[in-house]
C-alpha angles and dihedrals in degrees: 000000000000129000124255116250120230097217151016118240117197132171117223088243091055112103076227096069093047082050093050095049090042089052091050095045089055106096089206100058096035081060082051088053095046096042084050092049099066092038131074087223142328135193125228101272099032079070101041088054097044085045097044076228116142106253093237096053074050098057094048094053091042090052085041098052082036092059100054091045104249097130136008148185134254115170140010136225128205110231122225086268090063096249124141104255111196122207135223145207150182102263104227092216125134121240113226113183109187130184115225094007094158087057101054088043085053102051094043087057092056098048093056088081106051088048089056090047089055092050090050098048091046095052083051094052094043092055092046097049089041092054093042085047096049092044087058092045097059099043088052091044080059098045086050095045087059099047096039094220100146141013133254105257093046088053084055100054094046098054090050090054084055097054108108121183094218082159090064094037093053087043087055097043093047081048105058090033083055093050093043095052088051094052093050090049097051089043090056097039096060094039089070 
């Protein structure tokens, strides 16, 4: 089972965003909406007859309001005739209307790899400074075992102020070049 989304994102340029627009322009199913917002749920004729509105004007602008997703239905009665009776509810789903969304979802798409190659060049440098790091440390714990300078907790001390996560700090530079780029881009991409 999937889950159910919280919103429908649509780009100007989508046929789903002209159906939605044509849906909400309707009078009749924005009285549908409007009749379904302040109940739990209704079936077809029980809003035709609470609308004075003809059932079959009903079921097209149900269909219609059904199909771009504004409301939806989750169960069904039987009526006393023993007819299967759907009903139907709002939706509570945000509209997000966006211009260009392809763009931006293409774009995205194409930013995700250079994340993951910056992971992947910042574990390696990690792995390669924490070694180095370790190698020295050891060396100068020896010189300073032999000399008997200082003392072990304060060696200790000292080698923990000099570790230095270049790993994390190139992770977080690559970060903010990459977000920048994409902003600039965007930016650019919706100016012309």
């Amino acid at each position: 089972m999937s889950k159910e989304e919280k919103y429908i994102l649509v780009s100007l340029e989508d046929e789903k965003s002209k159906k939605i627009a044509e849906s909400i322009s309707n009078k009749t199913a924005r009285k549908i909406l409007d009749y379904l917002s302040s109940k739990e749920d209704a079936g077809a004729e029980e809003i035709s007859k609470a609308l004075k509105v003809p059932l079959p004007t009903v079921d097209y602008n149900l269909k219609n309001l059904k199909s771009v997703g504004l409301i939806e239905t989750k169960q069904f009665i039987w009526s006393q005739k023993g007819k299967r009776v759907i009903l139907y509810k709002v939706a509570k789903k945000l509209i997000i209307i966006a211009p260009k969304f392809s763009d931006i979802k293409k774009e995205l798409k194409n930013i995700i790899p250079l994340i993951g190659l910056a992971g992947i060049v910042s574990i390696l440098i990690e792995y390669f400074t924490r070694s180095e790091v370790q190698g020295v440390a050891l060396k100068s714990s020896k010189e300073l075992a032999d000399t008997a300078m200082m003392t072990a907790p304060a060696m200790g001390a000292d080698y923990a102020a000099q570790q230095v996560n270049y790993g994390l700090w190139f992770f977080l530079g690559s970060l903010f070049i990459i977000t920048v780029y994409f902003i600039i881009k965007t930016i650019r991409n919706n100016k012309l």
